[in-house]
C-alpha positions in Angstrom: 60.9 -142.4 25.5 63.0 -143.3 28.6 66.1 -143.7 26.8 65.5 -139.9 25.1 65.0 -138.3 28.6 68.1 -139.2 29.9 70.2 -136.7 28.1 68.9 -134.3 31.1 68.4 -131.4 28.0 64.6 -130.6 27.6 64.3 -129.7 24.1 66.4 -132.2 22.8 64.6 -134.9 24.7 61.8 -133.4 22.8 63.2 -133.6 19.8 64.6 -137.3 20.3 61.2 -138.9 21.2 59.8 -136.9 18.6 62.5 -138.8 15.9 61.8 -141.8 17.2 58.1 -142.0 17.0 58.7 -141.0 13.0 55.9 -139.1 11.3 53.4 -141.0 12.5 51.7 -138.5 15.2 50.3 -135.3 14.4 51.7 -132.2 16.6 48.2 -132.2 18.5 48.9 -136.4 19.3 52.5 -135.4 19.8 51.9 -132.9 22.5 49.5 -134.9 24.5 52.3 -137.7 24.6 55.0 -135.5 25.9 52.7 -134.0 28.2 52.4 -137.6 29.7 56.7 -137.5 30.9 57.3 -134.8 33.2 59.6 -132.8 31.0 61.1 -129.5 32.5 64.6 -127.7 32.8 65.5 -124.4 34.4 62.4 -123.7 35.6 60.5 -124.0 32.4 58.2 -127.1 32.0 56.8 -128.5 28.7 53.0 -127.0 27.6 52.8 -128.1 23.8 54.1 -128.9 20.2 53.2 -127.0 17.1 54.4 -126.9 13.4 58.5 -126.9 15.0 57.6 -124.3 18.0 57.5 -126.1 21.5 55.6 -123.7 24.0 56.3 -124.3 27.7 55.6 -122.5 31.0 57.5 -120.2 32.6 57.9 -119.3 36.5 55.2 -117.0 37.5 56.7 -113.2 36.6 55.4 -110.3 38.9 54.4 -107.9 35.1 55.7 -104.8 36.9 58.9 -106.2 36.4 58.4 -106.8 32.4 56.4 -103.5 31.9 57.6 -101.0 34.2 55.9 -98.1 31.8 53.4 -97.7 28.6 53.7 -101.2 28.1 57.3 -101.6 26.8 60.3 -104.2 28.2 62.0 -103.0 31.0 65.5 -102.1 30.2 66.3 -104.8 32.5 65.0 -107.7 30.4 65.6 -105.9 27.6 69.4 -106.1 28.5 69.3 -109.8 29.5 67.2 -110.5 26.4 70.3 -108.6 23.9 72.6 -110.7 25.3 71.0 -114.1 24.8 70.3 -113.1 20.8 74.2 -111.9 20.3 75.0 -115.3 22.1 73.1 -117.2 19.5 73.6 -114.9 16.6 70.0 -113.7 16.3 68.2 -110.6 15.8 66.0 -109.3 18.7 62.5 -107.7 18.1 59.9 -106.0 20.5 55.9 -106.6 18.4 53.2 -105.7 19.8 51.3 -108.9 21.8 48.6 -108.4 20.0 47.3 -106.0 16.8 45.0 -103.4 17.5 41.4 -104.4 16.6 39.1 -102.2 15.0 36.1 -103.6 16.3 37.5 -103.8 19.8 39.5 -100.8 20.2 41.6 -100.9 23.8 39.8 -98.7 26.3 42.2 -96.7 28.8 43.7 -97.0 30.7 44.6 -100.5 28.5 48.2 -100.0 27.3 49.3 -102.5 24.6 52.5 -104.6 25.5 55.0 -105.8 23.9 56.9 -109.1 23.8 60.2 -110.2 22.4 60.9 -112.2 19.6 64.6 -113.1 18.6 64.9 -114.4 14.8 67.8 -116.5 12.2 69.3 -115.0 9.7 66.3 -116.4 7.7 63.8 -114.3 9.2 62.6 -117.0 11.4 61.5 -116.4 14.8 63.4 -119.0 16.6 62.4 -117.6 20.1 59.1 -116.1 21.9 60.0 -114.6 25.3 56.7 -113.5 26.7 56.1 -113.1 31.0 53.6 -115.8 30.8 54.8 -118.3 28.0 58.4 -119.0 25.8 58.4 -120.2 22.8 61.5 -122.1 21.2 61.5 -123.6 17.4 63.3 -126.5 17.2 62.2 -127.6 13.8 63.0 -124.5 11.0 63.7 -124.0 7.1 66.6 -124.9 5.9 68.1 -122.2 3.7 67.7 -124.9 0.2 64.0 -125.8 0.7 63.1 -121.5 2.0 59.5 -122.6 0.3 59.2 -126.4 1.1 57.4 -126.1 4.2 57.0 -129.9 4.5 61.2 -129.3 5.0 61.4 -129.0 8.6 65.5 -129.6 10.0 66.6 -129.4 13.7 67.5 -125.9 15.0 70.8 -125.7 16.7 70.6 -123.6 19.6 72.8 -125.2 22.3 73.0 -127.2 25.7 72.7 -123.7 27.6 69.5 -122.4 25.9 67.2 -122.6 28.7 69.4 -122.4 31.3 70.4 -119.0 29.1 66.8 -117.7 28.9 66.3 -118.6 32.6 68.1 -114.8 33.6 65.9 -113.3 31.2 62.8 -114.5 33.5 64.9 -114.4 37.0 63.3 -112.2 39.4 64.2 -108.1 39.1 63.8 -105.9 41.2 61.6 -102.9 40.0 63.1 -99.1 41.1 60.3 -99.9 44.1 61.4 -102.9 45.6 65.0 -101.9 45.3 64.3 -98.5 47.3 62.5 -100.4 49.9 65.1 -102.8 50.3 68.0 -100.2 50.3 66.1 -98.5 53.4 67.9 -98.7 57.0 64.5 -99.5 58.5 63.8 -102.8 56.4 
């Protein structure tokens, strides 16, 4: 595992200790093993592995900043998250965090949020960009085995992936905080 941390690239180290440990550990034994590295990059740190998706932390996000009003991405984010998908040639999305629930309905003032999701040409969501959790697949269908889902390949995304979704979770100033600092007396 040493040698496959030295590459300095998070989810590649990821994916080389999880090569050279074979099929031998589940996801569940796989995650606890990488959670015993220290494995981080661009402010993002390693939480779990799961059927190809690695989950990791993100820095802490002030929500006002995400969800400015009725729950949908602030155009800033929105902005930084278009770029990132035409960079990697993927399609971006804004769901719903979670469905409504009919035996739970939301009570106001509760306003559902959204998330974004930027997917392949395959319809495969390669990327999860939530305020308190991303999401990266770095095991996907191949376009010859679409129905095999034993037939898991590497996902090229690039070097800069993180360091790319890092200004999608960089601090923004909300329309408050920029009036206050714009004020002679602060």
């Amino acid at each position: 595992m040493n040698s496959a941390k030295k590459n300095g690239h998070l989810l590649e180290t990821i994916l080389a200790i999880r090569a050279s440990i074979g099929d031998g550990l589940g996801d569940d034994e796989l995650t606890r093993l990488l959670r015993t590295t220290l494995l981080s990059e661009a402010g993002f740190s390693f939480l779990s592995f799961f059927r190809g998706l690695v989950t990791l932390t993100v820095p802490q996000q002030d929500l006002t900043t995400w969800y400015p009003e009725q729950g949908w991405i602030a155009p800033a984010r929105e902005k930084a998250a278009r770029a990132i998908a035409e960079k990697y040639e993927l399609s971006l999305h804004e769901p719903l965090d979670r469905a409504a629930n009919v035996w739970h309905p939301a009570q106001a003032p509760e306003v559902a949020h959204h998330h974004l999701e930027m997917s392949d040409d395959r319809w495969q969501t390669v990327i999860v960009a939530h305020p308190r959790y991303l999401k990266i697949r770095v095991l996907g269908r191949a376009e010859r085995y679409r129905y095999d889902s034993e037939a898991l390949c590497p996902v090229t995304l690039g070097h800069e992936i993180l360091q790319d979704l890092s200004a999608l979770y960089a601090d923004v100033p909300t329309r408050k905080h920029a009036a206050e600092s714009s004020c002679p007396c602060h």
